[in-house]
C-alpha positions in Angstrom: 15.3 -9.5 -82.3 13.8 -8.8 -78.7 14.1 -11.4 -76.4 15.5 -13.0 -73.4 19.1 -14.2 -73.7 18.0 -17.3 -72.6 15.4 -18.1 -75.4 17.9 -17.5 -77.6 20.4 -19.1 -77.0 18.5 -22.6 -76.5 16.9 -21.7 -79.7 20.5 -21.9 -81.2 20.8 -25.0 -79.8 23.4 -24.2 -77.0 21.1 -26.1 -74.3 17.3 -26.2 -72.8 16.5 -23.0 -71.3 16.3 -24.5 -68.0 20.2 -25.5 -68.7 20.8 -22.0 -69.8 18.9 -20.0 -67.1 21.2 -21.9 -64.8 24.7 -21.0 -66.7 23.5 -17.5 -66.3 23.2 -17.3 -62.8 26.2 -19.4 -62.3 28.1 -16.3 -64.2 29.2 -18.8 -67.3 27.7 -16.6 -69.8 28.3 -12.7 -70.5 27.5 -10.4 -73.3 29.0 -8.1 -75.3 31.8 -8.4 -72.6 29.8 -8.0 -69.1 28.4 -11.2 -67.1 24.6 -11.6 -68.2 22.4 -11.8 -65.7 18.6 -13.2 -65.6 15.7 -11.2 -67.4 18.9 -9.9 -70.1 17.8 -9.1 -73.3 19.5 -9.1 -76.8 18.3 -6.7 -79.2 20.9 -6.7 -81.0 22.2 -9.7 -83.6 25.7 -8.6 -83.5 26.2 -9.2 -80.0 29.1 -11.0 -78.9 28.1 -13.8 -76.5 30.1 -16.1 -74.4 29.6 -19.1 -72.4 32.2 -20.6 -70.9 34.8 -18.1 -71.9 34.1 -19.5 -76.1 32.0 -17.4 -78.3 28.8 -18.8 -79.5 26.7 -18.9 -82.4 23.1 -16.5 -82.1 21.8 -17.3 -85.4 17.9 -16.8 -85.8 16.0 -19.4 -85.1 14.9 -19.1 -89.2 18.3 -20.1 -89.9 18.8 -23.4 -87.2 17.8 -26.5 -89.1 15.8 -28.0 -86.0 17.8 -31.7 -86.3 16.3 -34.8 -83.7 17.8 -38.0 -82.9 16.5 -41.0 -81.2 19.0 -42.7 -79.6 19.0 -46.3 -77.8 20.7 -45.7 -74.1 22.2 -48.5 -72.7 21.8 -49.0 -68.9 25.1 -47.4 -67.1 25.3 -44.1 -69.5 24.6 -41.0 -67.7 22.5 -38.3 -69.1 25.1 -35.6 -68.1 27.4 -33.9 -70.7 30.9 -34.3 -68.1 31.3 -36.6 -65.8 34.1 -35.7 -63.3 34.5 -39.6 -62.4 34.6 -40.0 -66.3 32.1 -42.2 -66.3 30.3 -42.6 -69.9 27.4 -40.6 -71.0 25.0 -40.2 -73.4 26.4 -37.5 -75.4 29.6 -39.7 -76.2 28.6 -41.7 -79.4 26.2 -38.3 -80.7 27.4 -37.5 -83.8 29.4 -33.8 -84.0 28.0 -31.1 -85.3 28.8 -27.4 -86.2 27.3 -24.4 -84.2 25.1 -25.7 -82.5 24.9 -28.5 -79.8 22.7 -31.9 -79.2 20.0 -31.2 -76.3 18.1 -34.2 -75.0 14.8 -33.6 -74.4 14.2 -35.4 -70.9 16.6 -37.7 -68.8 16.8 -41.1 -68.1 18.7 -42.0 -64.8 21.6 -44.6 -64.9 19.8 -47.6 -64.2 17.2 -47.2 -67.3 17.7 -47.4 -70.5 16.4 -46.7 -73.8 14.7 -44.0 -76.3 16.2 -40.8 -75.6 15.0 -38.1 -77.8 17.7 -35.1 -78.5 17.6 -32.1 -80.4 19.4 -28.7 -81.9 16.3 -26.9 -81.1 16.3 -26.1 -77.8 13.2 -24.8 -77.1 11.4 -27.5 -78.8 13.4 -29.8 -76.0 11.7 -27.0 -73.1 8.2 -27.4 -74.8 8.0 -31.3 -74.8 9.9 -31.4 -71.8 6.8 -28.9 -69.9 4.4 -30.6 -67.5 1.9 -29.0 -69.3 2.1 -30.5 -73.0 1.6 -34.3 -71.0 3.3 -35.9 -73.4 3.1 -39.5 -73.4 5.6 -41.9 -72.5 5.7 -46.0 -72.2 8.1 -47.8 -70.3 8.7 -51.9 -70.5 9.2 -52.4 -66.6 10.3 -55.8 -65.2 9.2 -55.9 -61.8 9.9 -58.7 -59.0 7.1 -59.7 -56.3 3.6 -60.1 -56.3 1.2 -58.2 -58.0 -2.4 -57.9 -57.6 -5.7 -56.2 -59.0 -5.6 -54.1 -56.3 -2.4 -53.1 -56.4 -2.9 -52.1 -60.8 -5.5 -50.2 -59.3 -3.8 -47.9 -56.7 -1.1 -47.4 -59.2 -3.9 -46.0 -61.8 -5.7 -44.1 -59.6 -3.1 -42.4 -58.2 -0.8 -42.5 -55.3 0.7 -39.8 -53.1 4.6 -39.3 -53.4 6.9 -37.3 -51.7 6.7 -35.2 -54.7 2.9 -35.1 -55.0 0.2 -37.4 -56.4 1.3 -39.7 -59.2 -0.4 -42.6 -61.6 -0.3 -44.5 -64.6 -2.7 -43.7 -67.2 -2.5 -47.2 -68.7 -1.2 -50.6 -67.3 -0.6 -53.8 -69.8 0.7 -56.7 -68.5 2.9 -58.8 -70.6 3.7 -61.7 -69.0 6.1 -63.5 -66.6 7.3 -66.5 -64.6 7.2 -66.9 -60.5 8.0 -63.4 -58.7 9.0 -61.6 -62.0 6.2 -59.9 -63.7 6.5 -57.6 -67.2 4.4 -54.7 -68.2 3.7 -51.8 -70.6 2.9 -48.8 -68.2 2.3 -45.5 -69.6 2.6 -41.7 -67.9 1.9 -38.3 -69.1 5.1 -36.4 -67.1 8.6 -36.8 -66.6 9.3 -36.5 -63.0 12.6 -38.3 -61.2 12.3 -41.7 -61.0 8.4 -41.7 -61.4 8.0 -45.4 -62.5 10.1 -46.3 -59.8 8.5 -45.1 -57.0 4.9 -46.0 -57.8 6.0 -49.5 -57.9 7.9 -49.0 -54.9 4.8 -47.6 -53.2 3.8 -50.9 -54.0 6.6 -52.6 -52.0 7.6 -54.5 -55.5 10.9 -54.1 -56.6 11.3 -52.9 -60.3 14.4 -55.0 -61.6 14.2 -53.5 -65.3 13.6 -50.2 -66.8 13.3 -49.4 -70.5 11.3 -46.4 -72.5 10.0 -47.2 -75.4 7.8 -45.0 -76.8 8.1 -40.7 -76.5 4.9 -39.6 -78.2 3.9 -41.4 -81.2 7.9 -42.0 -82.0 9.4 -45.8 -81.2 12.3 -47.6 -80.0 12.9 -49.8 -82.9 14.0 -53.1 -82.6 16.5 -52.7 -85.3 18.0 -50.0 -83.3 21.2 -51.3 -81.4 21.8 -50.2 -77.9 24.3 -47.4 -78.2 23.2 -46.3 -81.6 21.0 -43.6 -82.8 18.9 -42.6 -86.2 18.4 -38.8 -87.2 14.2 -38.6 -87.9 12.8 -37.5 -90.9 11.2 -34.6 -91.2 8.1 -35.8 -90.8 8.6 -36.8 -87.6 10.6 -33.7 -86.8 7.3 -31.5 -87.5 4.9 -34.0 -85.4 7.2 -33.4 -82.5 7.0 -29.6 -83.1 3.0 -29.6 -84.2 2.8 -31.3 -80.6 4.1 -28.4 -78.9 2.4 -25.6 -81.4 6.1 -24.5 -83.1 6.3 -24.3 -86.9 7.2 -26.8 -89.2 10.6 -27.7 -89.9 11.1 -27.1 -94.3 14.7 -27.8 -94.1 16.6 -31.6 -93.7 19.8 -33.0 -93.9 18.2 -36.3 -94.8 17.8 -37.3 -98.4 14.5 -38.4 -99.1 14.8 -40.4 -102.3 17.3 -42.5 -100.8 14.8 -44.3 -98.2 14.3 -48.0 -99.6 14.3 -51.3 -97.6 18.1 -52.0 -98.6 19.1 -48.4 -97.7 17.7 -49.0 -94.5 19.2 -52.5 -94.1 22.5 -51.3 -94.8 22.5 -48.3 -91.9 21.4 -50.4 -89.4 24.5 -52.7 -90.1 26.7 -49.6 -90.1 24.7 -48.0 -86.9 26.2 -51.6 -85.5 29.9 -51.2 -87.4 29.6 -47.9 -85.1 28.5 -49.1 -82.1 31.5 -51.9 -81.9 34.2 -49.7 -82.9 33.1 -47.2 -80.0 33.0 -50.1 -78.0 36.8 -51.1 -79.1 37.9 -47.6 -78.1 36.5 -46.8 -74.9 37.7 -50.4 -73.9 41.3 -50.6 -75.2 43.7 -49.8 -72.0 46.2 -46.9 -72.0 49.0 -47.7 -73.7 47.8 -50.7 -75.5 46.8 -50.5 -79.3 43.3 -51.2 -80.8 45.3 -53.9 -83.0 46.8 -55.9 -79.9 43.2 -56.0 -78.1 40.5 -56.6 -81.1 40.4 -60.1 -80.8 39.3 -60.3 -77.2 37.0 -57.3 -77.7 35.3 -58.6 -81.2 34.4 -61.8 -79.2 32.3 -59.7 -76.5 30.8 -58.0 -79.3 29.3 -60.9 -80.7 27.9 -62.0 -77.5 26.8 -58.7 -76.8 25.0 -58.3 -80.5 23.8 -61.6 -79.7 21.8 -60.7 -76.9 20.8 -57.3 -78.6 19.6 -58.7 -81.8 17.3 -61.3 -79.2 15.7 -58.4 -76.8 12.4 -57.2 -77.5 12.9 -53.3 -77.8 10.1 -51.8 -79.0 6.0 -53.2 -79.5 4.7 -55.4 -77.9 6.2 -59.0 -78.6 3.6 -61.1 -80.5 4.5 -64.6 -79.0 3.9 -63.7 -75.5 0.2 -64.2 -74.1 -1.1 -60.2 -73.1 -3.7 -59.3 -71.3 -5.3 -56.0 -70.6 -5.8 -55.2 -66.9 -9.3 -53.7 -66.3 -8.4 -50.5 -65.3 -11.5 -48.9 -66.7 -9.2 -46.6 -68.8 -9.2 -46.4 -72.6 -6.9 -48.3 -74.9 -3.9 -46.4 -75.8 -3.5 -44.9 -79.4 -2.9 -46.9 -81.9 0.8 -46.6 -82.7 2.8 -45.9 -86.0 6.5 -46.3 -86.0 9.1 -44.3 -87.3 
């Protein structure tokens, strides 16, 4: 063991290595009792490494079971771990786990919602997350105002934002009524608010924001908003093929048990979940979950309602589609988790 600190402690899991590089220079993190600063290596594996103040885990990267999630975000949730407002994040519902921590590969800001990829690998999360792999990802956009050919066609071949030159590789439009206008648009980067701001370059308005597609892995439609499936490992080791890491021999996920009924049965309690997280984070101070289920089981069923009627992932078969003659290739053919 001869690397930088910060390697390895995203390889443990405790955060991307962008995340990590900043707790060191903010002083969060020391070893073996002194603050750590940048370009600090650990050479040794009985170290004793702090962030925060708490001890942490340094296990080799041969002994981290890399672990991914793909979680549904619901528009609202921020992709922050605290919130000093207390406003609700994505990181609330993850499931807890020993040793290591969840990393989410990417962000999605407030206003957008869905698939949100996270890890215990953390430089897994820093390889997908690099420019330089151009990973794909698809967006369903909603936008409001007129559209034109010409417009598709500034918007694929590229567009000059603050930030530098932008475009959609693909643009499929998917129907819609009057001023509001649905497509499938695809991009190769993760940049703030890229989707935005082409549209916006535009001078349309972009009313709705959803991911739904990181790679070759899917937002299900079975997959509540709020709730998130682990992947199976063969999805693990296509993420980390992508990005040239070795394949993942180790799961926590018991193949023989995968069956239609299996699968039936955790998307109802993936649901079960959702609601009850739903009942706690809404039940006032110093009232009990008893005294307010009623009232908050009847805005679940509206709310499951509407979820179970949303088109989340694919294209939706009884809407009329039309490819816009971009001159680009189609996109890949796509296999779902």
């Amino acid at each position: 063991m001869n690397e930088k600190l910060q390697k390895i402690l995203a390889r443990a899991g405790h955060g991307s290595r962008r995340e990590l590089e900043t707790m060191i220079q903010a002083g969060r993190v020391s070893l073996n009792g002194q603050v750590a600063k940048l370009g600090d290596r650990l050479e040794d594996e009985n170290a004793l490494v702090r962030i925060d103040g708490h001890k942490v885990s340094i296990k080799d990267s041969e002994d981290v079971i890399c672990r991914v999630l793909a979680y549904n975000k619901p528009e609202g949730e921020l992709c922050t771990r605290h919130d000093p407002e207390g406003r609700r994040t994505v990181f609330d519902r993850l499931p807890k786990i020993k040793d290591s921590r969840w990393v989410s590969v990417g962000r999605l800001d407030a206003n957008t919602g869905g698939l949100l990829l996270f890890t215990t690998d953390g430089e897994l999360a820093n390889r997908l997350m690099h420019p330089s792999r151009e990973v794909e990802r698809e967006y369903l956009v909603r936008v409001f105002g007129e559209v034109n050919e010409d417009m598709i066609r500034n918007v694929t071949s590229g567009v000059e934002l603050e930030d530098g030159m932008a475009r959609f590789e693909d643009v499929v439009y998917a129907g819609g009524e009057g001023m509001n206008h649905t497509f499938y648009v695809m991009i190769t980067e993760g940049r703030n608010r890229e989707v935005r701001r082409l549209w916006e370059s535009q001078g349309v308005t972009v009313s709705r924001l959803k991911r739904v597609r990181y790679g070759d892995i899917f937002l299900e439609k079975a997959l509540p908003r709020g709730g998130w499936v682990e992947l199976e490992l063969k999805e693990v080791n296509y993420l980390r093929e992508m990005v040239e890491l070795k394949p993942e021999r180790e799961t926590l996920i018991d193949p023989d048990l995968h069956s239609r009924k299996r699968d039936r049965s955790r998307g109802q309690k993936i649901r079960r979940a959702v609601k009850r997280h739903e009942e706690r984070v809404s039940t006032p101070k110093g009232r009990t979950r008893s005294a307010t289920r009623g009232n908050v089981a009847t805005k679940g069923t509206t709310t499951n309602k509407v979820n179970n009627g949303e088109a989340v992932g694919g294209r939706d078969g009884k809407q009329k589609q039309r490819r816009v003659n971009t001159g680009l290739p189609k996109p890949k053919s796509r296999t779902r988790i």
